[in-house]
Phi, psi and omega in degrees: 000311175315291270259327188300310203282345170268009172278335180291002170243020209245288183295337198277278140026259180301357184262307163287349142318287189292343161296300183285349136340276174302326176316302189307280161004285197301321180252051164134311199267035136294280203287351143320288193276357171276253245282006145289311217267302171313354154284325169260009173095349178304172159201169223256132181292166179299329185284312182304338159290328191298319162295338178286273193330318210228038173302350172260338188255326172322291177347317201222345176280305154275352175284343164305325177285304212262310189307317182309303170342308212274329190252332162313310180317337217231324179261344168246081162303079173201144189343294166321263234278349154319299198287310195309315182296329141340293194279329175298295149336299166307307199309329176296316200260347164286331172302288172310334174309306188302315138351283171262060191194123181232147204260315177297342184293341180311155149252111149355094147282110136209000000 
């Protein structure tokens, strides 16, 4: 019983993460991180338009995916089927992370 529930707040967590996430997007912070990245000279790599554009079908397809995971996860309770939901999760919401990260905003050290 510990082990459903800390994997359920562990997978709930990130899924609501990837909510308030895209929410946020959604009210402002597309055109928010473009006029940062046009500010420094940047131009908006391909995926990330591809994820800004179609950011309304995201909204309810992946955490929908990953909750469905999640509750297969909750009726075949077993290692395979932890870790897919896992991996998946993370992988969903590292996706969107990934989104607003262009490789020239590093800075130089040296």
């Amino acid at each position: 019983m510990l082990k459903k529930l800390i994997f359920s707040l562990f997978i709930f967590s990130l899924v609501t993460y990837q909510l308030l996430f895209m929410n946020a997007l959604r009210s402002g912070g597309i055109m928010f991180n473009i006029k940062i990245w046009r500010a420094f000279g940047i131009e908006q790599t391909a995926f990330s338009k591809f994820i800004y554009a179609n950011i309304d079908t995201l909204f309810w397809f992946s955490p929908a995916i990953c909750v469905g995971f999640y509750l297969f996860s909750l009726w075949k309770f077993n290692l395979n089927t932890i870790l897919l939901t896992t991996l998946l999760t993370i992988t969903m919401t590292g996706i969107l992370l990934w989104s607003t990260y262009n490789p020239s905003m590093m800075i130089r050290i040296s």
